[in-house]
NUBA-106952 format. One record per atom (N, C-alpha, C): residue in one letter; atom name; y, z, x; chain; residue number from 1. Coordinates in nm, 2 decimals, always signed. Each point is the difference from the previous one (the first is absolute). Example, Ala and Ser with C-alpha at 12.3 -4.5 7.8 and 13.67 -1.06 7.14 Angstrom:
! residues 2
+------+------+--------+--------+--------+-----+-----+
| type | atom |      Y |      Z |      X | mol | seq |
+------+------+--------+--------+--------+-----+-----+
|    a |    N |  -0.57 |  +0.78 |  +1.32 |   A |   1 |
|    a |   CA |  +0.12 |  +0.00 |  -0.09 |   A |   1 |
|    a |    C |  +0.12 |  +0.00 |  +0.09 |   A |   1 |
|    s |    N |  +0.11 |  -0.07 |  -0.04 |   A |   2 |
|    s |   CA |  +0.11 |  +0.00 |  +0.09 |   A |   2 |
|    s |    C |  +0.11 |  +0.08 |  -0.08 |   A |   2 |
+------+------+--------+--------+--------+-----+-----+
! end
This chain:
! residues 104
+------+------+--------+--------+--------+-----+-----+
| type | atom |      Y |      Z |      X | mol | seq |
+------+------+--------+--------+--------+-----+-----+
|    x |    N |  -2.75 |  +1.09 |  +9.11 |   A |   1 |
|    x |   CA |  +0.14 |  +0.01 |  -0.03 |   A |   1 |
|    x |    C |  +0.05 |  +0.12 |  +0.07 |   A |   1 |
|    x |    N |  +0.13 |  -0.01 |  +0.05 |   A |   2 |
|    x |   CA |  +0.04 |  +0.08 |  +0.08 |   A |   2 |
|    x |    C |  +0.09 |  +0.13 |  -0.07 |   A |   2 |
|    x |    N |  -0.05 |  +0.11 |  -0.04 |   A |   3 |
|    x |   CA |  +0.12 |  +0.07 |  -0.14 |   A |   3 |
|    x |    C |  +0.11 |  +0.09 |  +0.10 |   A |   3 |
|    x |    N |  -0.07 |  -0.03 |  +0.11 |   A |   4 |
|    x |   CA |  +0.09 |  +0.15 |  +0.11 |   A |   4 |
|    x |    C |  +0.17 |  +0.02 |  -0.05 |   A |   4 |
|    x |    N |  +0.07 |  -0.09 |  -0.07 |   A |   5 |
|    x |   CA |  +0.09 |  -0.01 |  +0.00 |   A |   5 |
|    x |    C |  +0.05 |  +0.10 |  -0.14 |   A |   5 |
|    x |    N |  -0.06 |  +0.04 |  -0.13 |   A |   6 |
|    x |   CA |  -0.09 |  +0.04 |  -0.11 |   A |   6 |
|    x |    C |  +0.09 |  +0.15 |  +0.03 |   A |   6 |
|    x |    N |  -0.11 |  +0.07 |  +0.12 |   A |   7 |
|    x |   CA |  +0.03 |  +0.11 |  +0.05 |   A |   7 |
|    x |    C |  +0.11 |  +0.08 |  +0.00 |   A |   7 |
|    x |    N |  +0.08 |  -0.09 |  +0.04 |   A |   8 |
|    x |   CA |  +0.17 |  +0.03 |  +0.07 |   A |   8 |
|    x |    C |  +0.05 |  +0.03 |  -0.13 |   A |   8 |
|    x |    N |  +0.12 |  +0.08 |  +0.04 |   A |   9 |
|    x |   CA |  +0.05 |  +0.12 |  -0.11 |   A |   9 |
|    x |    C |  +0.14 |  -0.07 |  -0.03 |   A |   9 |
|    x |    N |  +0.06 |  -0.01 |  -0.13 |   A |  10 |
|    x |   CA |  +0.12 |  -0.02 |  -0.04 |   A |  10 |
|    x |    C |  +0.09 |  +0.13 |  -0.02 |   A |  10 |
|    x |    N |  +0.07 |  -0.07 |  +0.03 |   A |  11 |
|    x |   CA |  +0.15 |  +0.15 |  -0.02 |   A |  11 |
|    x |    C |  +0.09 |  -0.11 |  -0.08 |   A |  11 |
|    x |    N |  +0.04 |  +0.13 |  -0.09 |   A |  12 |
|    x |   CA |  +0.13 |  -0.03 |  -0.10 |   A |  12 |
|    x |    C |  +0.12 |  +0.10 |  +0.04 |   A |  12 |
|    x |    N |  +0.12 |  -0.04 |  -0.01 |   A |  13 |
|    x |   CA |  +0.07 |  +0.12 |  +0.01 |   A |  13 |
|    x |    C |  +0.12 |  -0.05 |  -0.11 |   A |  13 |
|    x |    N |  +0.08 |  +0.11 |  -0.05 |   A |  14 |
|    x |   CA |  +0.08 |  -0.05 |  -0.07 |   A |  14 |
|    x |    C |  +0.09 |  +0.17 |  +0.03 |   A |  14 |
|    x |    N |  +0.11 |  +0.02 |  -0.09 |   A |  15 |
|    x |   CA |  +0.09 |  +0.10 |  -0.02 |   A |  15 |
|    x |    C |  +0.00 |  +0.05 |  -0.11 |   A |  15 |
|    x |    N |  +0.04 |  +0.13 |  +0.00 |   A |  16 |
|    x |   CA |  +0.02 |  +0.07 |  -0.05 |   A |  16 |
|    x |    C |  +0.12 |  +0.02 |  -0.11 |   A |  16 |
|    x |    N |  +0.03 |  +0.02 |  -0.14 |   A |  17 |
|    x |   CA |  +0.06 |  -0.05 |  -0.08 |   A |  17 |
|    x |    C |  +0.16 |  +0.06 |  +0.06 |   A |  17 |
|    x |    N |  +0.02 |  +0.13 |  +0.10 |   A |  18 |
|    x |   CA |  +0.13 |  -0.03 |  +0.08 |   A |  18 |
|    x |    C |  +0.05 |  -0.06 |  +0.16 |   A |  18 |
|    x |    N |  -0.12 |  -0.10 |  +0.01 |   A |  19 |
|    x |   CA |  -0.03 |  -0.07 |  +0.10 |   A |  19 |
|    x |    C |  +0.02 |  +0.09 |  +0.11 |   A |  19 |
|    x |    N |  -0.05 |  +0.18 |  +0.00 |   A |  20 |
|    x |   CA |  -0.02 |  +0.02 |  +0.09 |   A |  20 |
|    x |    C |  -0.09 |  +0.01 |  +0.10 |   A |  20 |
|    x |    N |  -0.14 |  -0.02 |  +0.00 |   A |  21 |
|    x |   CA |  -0.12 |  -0.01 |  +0.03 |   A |  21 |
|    x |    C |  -0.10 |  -0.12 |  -0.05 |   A |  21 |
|    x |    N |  -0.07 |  -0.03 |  +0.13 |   A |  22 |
|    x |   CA |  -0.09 |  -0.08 |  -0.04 |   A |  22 |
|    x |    C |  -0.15 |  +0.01 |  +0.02 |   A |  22 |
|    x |    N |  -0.01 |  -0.01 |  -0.12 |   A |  23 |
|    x |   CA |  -0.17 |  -0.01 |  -0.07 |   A |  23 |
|    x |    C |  -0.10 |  -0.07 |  +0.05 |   A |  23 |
|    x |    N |  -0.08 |  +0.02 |  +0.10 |   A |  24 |
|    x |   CA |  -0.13 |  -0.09 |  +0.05 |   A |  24 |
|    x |    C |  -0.11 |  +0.05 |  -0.03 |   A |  24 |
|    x |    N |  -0.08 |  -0.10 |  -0.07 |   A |  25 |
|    x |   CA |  -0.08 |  -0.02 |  -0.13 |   A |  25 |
|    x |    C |  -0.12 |  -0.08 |  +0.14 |   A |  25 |
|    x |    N |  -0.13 |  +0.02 |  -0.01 |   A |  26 |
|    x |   CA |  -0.09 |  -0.06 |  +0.08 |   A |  26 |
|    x |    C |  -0.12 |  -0.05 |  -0.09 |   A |  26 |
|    x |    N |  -0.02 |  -0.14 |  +0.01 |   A |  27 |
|    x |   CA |  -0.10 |  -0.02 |  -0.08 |   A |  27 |
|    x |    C |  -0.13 |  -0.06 |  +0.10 |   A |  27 |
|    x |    N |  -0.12 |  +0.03 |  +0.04 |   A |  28 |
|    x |   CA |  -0.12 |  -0.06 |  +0.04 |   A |  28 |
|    x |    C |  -0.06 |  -0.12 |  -0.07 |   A |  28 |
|    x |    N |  -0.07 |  -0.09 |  +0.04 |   A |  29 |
|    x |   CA |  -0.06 |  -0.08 |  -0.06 |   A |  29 |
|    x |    C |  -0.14 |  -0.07 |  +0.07 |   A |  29 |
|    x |    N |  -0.14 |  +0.05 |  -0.02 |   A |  30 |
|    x |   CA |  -0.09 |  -0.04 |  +0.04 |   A |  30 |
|    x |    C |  -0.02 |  -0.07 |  +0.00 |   A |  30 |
|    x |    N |  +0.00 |  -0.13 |  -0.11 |   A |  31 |
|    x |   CA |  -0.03 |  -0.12 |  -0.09 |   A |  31 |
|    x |    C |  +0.07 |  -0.09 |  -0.03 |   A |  31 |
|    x |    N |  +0.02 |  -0.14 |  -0.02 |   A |  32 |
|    x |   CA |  +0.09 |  -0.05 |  -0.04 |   A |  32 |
|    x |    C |  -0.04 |  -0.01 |  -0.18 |   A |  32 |
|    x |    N |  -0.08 |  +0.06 |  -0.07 |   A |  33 |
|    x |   CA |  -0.03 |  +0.06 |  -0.11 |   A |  33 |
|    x |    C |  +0.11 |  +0.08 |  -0.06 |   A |  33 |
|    x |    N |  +0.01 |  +0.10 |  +0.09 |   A |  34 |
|    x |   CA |  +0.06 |  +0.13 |  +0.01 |   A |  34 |
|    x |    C |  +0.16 |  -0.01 |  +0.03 |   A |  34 |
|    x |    N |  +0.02 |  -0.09 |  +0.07 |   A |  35 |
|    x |   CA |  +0.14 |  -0.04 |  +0.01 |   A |  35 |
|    x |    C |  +0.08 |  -0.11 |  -0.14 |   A |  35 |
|    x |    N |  -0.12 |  -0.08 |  -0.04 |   A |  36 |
|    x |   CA |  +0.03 |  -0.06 |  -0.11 |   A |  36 |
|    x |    C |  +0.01 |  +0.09 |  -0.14 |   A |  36 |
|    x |    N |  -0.08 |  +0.13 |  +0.02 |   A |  37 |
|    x |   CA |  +0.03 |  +0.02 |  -0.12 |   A |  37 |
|    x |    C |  +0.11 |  +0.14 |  -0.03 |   A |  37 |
|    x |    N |  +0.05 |  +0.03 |  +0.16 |   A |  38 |
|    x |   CA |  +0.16 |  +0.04 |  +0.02 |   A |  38 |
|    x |    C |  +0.08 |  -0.08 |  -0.07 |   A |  38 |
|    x |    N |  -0.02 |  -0.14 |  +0.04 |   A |  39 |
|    x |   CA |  +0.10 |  -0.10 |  -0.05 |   A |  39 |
|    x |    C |  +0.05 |  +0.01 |  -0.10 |   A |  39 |
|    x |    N |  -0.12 |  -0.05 |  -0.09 |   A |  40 |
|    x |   CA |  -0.03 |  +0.04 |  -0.17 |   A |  40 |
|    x |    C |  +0.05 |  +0.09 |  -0.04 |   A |  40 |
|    x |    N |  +0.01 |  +0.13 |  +0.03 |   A |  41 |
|    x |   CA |  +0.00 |  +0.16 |  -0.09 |   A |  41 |
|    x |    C |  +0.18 |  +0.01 |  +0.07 |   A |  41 |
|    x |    N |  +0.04 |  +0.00 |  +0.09 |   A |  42 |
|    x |   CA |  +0.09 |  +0.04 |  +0.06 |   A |  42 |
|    x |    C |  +0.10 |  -0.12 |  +0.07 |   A |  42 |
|    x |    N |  -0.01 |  -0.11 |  -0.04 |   A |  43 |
|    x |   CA |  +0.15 |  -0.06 |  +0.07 |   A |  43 |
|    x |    C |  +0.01 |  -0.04 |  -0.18 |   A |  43 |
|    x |    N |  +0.13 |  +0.01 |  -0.01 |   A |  44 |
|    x |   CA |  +0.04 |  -0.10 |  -0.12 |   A |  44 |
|    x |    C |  +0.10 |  -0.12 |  +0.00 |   A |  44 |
|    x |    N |  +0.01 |  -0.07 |  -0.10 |   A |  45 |
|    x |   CA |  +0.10 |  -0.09 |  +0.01 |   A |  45 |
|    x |    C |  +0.13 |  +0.01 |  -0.11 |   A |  45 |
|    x |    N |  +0.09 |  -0.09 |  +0.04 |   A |  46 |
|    x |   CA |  +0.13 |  +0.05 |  -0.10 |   A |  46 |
|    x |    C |  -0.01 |  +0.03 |  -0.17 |   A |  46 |
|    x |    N |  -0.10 |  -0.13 |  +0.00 |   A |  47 |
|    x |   CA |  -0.07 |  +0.05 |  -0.15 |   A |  47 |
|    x |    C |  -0.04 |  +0.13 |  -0.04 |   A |  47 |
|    x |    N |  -0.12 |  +0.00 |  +0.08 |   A |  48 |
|    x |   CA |  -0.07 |  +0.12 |  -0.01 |   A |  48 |
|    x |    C |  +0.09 |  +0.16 |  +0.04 |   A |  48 |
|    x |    N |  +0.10 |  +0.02 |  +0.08 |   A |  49 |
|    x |   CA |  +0.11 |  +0.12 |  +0.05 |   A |  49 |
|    x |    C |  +0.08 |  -0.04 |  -0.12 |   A |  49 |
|    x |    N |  +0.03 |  -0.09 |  -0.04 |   A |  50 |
|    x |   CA |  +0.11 |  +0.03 |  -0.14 |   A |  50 |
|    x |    C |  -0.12 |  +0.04 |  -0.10 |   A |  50 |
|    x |    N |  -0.11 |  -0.02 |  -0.05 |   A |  51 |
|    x |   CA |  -0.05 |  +0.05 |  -0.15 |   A |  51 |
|    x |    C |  -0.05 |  +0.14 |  +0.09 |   A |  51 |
|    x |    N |  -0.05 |  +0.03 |  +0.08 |   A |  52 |
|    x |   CA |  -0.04 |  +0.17 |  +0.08 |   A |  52 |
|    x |    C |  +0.11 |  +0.08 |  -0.02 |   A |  52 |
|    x |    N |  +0.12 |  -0.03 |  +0.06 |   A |  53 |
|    x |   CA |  +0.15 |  +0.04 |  +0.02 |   A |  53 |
|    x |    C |  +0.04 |  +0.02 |  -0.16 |   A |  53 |
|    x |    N |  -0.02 |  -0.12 |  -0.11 |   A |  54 |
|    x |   CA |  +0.05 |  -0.01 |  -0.16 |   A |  54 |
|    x |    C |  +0.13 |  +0.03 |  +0.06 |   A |  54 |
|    x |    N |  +0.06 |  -0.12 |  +0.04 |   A |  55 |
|    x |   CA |  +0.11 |  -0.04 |  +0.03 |   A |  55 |
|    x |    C |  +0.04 |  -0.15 |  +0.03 |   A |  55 |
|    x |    N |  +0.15 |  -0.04 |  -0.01 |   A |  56 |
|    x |   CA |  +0.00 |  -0.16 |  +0.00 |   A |  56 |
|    x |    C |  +0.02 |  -0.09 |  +0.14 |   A |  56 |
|    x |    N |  -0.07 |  -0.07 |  +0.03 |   A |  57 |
|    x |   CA |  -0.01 |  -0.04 |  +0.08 |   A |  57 |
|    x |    C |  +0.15 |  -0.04 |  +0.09 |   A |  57 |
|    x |    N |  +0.12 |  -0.03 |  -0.05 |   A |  58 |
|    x |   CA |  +0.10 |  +0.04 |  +0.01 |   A |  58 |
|    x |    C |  +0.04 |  +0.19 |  +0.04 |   A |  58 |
|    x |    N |  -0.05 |  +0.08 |  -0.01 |   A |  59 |
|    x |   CA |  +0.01 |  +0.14 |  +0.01 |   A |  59 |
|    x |    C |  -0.04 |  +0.00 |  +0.12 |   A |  59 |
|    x |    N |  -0.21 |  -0.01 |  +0.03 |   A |  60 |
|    x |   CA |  -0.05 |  -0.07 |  +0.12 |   A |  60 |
|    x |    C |  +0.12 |  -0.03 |  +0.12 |   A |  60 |
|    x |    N |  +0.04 |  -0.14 |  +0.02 |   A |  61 |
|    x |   CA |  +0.07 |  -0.05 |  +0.05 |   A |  61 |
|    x |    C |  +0.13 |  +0.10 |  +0.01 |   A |  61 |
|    x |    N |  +0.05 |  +0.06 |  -0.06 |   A |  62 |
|    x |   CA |  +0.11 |  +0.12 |  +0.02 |   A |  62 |
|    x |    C |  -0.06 |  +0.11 |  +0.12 |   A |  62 |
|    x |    N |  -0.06 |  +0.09 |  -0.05 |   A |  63 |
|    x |   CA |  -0.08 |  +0.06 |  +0.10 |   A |  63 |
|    x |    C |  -0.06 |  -0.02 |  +0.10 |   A |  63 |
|    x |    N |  -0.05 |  -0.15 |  +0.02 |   A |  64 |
|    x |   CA |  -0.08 |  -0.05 |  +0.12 |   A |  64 |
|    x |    C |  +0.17 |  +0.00 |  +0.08 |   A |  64 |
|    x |    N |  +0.12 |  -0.13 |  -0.05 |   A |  65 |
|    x |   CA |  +0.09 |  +0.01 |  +0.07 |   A |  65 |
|    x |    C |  +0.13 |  +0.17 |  +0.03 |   A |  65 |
|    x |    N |  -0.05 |  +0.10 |  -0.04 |   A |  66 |
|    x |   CA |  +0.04 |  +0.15 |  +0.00 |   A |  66 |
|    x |    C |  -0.09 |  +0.12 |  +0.10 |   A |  66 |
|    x |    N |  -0.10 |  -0.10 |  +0.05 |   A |  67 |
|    x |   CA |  -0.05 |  +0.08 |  +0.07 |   A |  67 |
|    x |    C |  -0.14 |  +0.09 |  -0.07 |   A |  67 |
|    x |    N |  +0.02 |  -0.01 |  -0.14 |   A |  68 |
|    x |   CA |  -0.08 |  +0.14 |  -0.08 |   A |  68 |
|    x |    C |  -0.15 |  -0.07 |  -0.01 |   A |  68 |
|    x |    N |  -0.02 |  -0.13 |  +0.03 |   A |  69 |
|    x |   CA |  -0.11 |  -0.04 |  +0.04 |   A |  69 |
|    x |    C |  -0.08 |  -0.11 |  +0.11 |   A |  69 |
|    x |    N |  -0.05 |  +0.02 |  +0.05 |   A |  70 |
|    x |   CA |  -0.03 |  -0.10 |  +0.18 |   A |  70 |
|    x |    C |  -0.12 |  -0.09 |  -0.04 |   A |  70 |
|    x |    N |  +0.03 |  -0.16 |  -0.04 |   A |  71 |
|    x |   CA |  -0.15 |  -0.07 |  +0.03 |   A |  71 |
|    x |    C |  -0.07 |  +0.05 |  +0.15 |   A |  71 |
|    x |    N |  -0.12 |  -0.03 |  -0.05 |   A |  72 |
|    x |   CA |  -0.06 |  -0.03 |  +0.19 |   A |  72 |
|    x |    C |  -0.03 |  -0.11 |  +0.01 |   A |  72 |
|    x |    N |  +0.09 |  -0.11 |  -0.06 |   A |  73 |
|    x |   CA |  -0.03 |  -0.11 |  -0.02 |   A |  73 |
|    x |    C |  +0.09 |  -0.08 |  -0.03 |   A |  73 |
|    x |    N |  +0.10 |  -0.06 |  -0.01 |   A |  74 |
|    x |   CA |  +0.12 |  -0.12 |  -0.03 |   A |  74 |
|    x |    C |  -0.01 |  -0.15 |  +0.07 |   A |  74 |
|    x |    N |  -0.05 |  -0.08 |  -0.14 |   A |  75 |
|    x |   CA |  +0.05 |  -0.12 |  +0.09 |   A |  75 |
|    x |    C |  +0.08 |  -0.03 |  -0.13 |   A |  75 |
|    x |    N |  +0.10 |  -0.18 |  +0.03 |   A |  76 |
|    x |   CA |  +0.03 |  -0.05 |  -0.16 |   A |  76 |
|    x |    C |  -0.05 |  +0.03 |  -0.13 |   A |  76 |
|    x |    N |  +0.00 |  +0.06 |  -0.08 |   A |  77 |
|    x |   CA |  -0.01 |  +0.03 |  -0.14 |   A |  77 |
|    x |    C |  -0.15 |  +0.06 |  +0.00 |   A |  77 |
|    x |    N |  +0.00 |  +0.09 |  +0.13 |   A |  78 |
|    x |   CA |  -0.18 |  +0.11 |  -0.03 |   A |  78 |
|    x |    C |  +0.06 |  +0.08 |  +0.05 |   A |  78 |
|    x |    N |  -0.10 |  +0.14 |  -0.04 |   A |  79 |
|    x |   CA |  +0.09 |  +0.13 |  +0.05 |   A |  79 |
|    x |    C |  -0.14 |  +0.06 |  -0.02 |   A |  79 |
|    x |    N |  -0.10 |  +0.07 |  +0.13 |   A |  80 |
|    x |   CA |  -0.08 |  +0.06 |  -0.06 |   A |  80 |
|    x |    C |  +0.06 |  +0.14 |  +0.08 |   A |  80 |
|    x |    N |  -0.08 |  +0.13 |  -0.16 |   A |  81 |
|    x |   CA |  +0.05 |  +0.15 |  +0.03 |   A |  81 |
|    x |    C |  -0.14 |  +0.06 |  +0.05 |   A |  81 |
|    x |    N |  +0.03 |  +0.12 |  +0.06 |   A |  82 |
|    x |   CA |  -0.13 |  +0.04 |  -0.03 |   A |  82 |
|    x |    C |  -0.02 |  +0.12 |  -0.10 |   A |  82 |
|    x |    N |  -0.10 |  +0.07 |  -0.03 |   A |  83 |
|    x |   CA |  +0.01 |  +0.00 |  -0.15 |   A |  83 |
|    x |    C |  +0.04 |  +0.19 |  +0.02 |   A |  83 |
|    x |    N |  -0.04 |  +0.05 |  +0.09 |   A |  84 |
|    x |   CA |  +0.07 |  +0.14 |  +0.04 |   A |  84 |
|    x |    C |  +0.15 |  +0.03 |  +0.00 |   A |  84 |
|    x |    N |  +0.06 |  -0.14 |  +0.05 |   A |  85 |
|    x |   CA |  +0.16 |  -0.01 |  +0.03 |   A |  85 |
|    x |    C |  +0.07 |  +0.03 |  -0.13 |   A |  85 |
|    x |    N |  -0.06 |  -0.10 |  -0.08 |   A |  86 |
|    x |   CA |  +0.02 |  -0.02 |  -0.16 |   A |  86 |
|    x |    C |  -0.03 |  +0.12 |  -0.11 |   A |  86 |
|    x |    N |  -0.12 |  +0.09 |  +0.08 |   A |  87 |
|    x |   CA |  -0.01 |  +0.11 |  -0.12 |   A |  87 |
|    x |    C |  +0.09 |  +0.12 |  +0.02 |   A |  87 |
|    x |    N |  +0.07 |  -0.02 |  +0.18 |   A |  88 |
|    x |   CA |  +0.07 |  +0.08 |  +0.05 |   A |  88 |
|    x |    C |  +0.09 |  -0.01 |  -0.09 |   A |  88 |
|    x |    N |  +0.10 |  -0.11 |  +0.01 |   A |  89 |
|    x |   CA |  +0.09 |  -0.06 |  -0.12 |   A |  89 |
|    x |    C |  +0.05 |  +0.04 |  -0.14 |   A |  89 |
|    x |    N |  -0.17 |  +0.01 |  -0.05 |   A |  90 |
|    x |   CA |  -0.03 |  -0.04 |  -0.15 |   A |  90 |
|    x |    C |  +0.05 |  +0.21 |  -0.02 |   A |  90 |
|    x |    N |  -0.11 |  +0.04 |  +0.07 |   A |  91 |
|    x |   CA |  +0.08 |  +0.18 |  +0.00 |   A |  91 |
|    x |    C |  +0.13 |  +0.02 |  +0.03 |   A |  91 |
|    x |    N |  +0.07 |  -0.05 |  +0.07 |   A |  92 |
|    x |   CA |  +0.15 |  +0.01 |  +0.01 |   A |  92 |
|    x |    C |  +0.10 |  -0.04 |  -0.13 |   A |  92 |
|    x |    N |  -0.09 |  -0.08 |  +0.01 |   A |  93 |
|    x |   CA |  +0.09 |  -0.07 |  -0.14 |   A |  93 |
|    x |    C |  -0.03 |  +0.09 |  -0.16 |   A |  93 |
|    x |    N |  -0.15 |  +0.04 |  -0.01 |   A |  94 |
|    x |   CA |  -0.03 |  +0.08 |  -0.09 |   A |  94 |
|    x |    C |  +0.10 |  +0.17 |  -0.02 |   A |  94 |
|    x |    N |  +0.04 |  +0.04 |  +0.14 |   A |  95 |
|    x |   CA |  +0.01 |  +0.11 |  +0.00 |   A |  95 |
|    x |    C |  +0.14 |  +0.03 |  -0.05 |   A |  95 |
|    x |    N |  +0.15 |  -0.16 |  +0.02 |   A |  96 |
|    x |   CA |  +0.13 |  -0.02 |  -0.03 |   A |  96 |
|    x |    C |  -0.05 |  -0.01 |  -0.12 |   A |  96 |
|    x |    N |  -0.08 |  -0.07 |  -0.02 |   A |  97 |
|    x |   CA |  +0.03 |  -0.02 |  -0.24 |   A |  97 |
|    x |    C |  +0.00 |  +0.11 |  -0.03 |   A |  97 |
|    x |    N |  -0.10 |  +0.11 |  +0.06 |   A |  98 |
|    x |   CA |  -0.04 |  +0.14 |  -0.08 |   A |  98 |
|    x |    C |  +0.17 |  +0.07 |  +0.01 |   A |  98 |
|    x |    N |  +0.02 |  -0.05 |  +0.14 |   A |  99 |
|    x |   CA |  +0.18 |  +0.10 |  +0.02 |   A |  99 |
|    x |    C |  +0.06 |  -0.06 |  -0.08 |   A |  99 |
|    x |    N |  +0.04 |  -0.11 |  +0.00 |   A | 100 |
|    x |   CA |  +0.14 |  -0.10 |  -0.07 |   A | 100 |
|    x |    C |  -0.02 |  -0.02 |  -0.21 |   A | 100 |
|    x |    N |  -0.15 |  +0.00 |  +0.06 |   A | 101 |
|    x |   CA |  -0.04 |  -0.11 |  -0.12 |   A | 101 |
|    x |    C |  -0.06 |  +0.16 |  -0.09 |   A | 101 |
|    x |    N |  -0.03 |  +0.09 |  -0.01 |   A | 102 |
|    x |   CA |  -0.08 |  +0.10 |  -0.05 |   A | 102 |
|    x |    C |  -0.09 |  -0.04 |  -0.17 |   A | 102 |
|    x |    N |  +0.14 |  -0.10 |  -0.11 |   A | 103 |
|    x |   CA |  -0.05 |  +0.00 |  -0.10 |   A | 103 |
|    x |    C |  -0.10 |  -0.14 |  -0.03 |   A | 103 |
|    x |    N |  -0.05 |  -0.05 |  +0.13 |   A | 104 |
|    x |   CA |  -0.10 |  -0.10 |  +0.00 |   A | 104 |
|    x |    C |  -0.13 |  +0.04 |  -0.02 |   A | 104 |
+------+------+--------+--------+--------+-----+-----+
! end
C-alpha cells in the first residue's frame, strides 16, 4: 500500500476575531490512523459545534453567516468546524458575558 500521500502536511487558516491577520495552523500526518483520528478529536459537526459552543443551532447559523465563525467544510445542510476555530469563539464569547452579563 502506497501511504506516501499520509506524509503531506495540511494547513488551516482562518482570521482573526478583527479580521486582521491570518492564522496558519500546520498539521502533519504519518498515517492514515493518525489522520483519522484528527478527524475524530478535531473536526466537528453542526450538532456537535452547537452542544461544544452550548448554543442554538440557529445562533450557529448567525455566526457562521456574520463571519464570527468559518466551516472548513459547507455543503447542503453539513457544516464541518474545526474544533480550534470554535474554542477560539467559545473564549470570545465567554469573555462578552463576563463584560455585559457580570451577574451570570
Amino acid at each position: 500500500m502506497d501511504r506516501s500521500h499520509y506524509g503531506r502536511s495540511m494547513v488551516c487558516t482562518t482570521l482573526d476575531k478583527n479580521f486582521e491577520k491570518v492564522i496558519c495552523m500546520k498539521y502533519n500526518f504519518n498515517s492514515k490512523e493518525e489522520l483519522i483520528e484528527f478527524i475524530q478529536d478535531e473536526i466537528l459537526t453542526t450538532p456537535e459545534a452547537v452542544e461544544y459552543l452550548g448554543i442554538s443551532k440557529q445562533a450557529l447559523n448567525k455566526a457562521v453567516h456574520h463571519g464570527k465563525v468559518t466551516p472548513v467544510k459547507e455543503v447542503p445542510r453539513i457544516k464541518l468546524f474545526l474544533k480550534s476555530d470554535l474554542e477560539a469563539r467559545k473564549q470570545e464569547a465567554e469573555e462578552l458575558r463576563k463584560k455585559y452579563r457580570p451577574y451570570d
